[in-house]
ROBA-542674 format. One line per field, with one value per residue: x, y, z of N, C-alpha, C, O in turn; residue in one letter. Coordinates in steps of 0.2 Angstrom, whole numbers, always signed. Layout:
<atoms>
n_x <- X; ...
n_y <- Y; ...
n_z <- Z; ...
ca_x <- X; ...
ca_y <- Y; ...
ca_z <- Z; ...
c_x <- X; ...
c_y <- Y; ...
c_z <- Z; ...
o_x <- X; ...
o_y <- Y; ...
o_z <- Z; ...
residuo <- A; ...
</atoms>
This chain:
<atoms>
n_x <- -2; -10; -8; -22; -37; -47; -62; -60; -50; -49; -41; -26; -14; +0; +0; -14; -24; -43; -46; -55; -54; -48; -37; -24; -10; +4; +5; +4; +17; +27; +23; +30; +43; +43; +40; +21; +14; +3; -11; -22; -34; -37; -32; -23; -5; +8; +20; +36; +48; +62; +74; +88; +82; +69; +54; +44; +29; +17; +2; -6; -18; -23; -13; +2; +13; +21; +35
n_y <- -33; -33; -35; -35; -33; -29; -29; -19; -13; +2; +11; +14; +8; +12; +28; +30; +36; +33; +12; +7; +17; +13; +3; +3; +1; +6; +8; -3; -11; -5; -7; -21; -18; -11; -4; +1; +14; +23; +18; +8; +6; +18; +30; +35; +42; +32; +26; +24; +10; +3; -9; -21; -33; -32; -24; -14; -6; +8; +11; +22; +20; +8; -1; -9; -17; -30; -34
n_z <- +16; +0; -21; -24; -25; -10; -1; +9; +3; +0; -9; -18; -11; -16; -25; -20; -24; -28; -28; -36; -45; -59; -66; -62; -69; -67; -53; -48; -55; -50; -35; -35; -33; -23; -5; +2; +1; +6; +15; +12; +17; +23; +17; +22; +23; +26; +40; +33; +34; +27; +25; +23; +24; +24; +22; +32; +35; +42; +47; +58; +60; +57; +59; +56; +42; +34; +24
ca_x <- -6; -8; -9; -27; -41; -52; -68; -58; -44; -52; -37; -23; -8; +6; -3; -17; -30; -49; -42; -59; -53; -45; -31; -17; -4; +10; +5; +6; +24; +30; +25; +33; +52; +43; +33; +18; +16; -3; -15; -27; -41; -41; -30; -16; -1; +10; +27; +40; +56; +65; +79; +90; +79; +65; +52; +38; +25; +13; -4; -7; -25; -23; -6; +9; +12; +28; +35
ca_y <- -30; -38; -29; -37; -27; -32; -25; -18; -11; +5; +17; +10; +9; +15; +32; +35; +36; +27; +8; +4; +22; +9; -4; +6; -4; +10; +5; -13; -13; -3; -11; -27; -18; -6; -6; +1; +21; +25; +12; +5; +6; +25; +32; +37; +43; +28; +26; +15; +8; +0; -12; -24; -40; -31; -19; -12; +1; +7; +16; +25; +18; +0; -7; -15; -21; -32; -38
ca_z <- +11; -6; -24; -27; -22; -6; +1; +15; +2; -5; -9; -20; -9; -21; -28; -11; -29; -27; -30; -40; -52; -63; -65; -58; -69; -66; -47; -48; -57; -44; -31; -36; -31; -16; +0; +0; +4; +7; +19; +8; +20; +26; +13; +27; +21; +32; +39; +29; +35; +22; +30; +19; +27; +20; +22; +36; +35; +48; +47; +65; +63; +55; +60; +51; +36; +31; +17
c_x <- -4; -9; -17; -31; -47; -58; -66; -53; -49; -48; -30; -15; -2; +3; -8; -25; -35; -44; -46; -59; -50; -38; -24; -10; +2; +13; +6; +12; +28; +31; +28; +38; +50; +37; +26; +18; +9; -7; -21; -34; -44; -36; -24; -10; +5; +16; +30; +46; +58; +73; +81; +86; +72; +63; +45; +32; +18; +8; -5; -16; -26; -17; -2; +8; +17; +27; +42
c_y <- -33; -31; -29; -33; -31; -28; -19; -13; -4; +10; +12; +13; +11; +26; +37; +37; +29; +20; +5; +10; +17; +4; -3; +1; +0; +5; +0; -13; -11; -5; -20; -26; -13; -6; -1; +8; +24; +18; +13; +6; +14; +32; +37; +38; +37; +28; +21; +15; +4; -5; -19; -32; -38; -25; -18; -6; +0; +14; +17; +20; +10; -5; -7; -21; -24; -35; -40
c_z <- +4; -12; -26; -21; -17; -5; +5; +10; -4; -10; -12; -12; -10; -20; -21; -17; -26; -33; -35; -47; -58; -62; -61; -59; -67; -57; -46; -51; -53; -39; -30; -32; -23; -12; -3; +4; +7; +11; +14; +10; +22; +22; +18; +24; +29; +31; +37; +32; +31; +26; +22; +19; +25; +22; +29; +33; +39; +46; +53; +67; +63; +57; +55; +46; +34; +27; +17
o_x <- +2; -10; -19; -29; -50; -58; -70; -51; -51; -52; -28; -14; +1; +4; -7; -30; -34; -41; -44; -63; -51; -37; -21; -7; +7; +18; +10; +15; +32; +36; +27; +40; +54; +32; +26; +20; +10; -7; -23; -38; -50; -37; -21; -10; +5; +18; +28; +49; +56; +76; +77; +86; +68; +67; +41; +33; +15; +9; -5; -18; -29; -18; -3; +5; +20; +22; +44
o_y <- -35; -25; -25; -32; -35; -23; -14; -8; -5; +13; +6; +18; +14; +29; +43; +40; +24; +21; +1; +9; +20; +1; -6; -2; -4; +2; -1; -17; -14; -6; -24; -30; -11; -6; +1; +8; +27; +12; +19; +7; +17; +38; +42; +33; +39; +29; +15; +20; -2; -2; -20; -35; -43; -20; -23; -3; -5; +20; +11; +19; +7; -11; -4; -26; -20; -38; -43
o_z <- +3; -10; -30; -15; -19; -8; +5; +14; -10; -14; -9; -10; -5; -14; -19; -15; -23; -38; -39; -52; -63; -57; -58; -55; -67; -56; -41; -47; -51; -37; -25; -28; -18; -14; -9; +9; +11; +8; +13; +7; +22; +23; +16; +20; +35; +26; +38; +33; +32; +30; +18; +13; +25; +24; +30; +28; +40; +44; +55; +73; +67; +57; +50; +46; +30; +24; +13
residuo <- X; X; X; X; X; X; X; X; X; X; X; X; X; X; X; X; X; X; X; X; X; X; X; X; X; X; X; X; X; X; X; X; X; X; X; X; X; X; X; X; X; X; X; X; X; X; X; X; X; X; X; X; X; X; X; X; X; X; X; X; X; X; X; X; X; X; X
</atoms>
């Protein structure tokens, strides 16, 4: 998952706010240092695992997202 908004991405990832509500720069600084906490497409609250090697998170409907 990226922080640039697709067609498919309608819910900001950080926040779980409409991603076309505005620029969500608080959201964008943040997610530069942290995974991402909401599925962009169904607005899921998803699980994260944090691991030194990096990061996961998973929406039950969409799948896995590494970074």
């Amino acid at each position: 998952m990226t922080n640039a908004t697709s067609p498919t991405e309608l819910w900001c990832d950080r926040c779980g706010e409409p991603a076309d509500g505005g620029s969500h720069p608080d959201c964008q600084a943040a997610r530069e240092l942290e995974p991402p906490r909401f599925c962009p497409r169904c607005r899921r609250r998803m699980k994260v695992q944090v691991l030194p090697s990096g990061w996961s998170a998973t929406c039950v409907e969409h799948g896995t997202a590494r970074g």
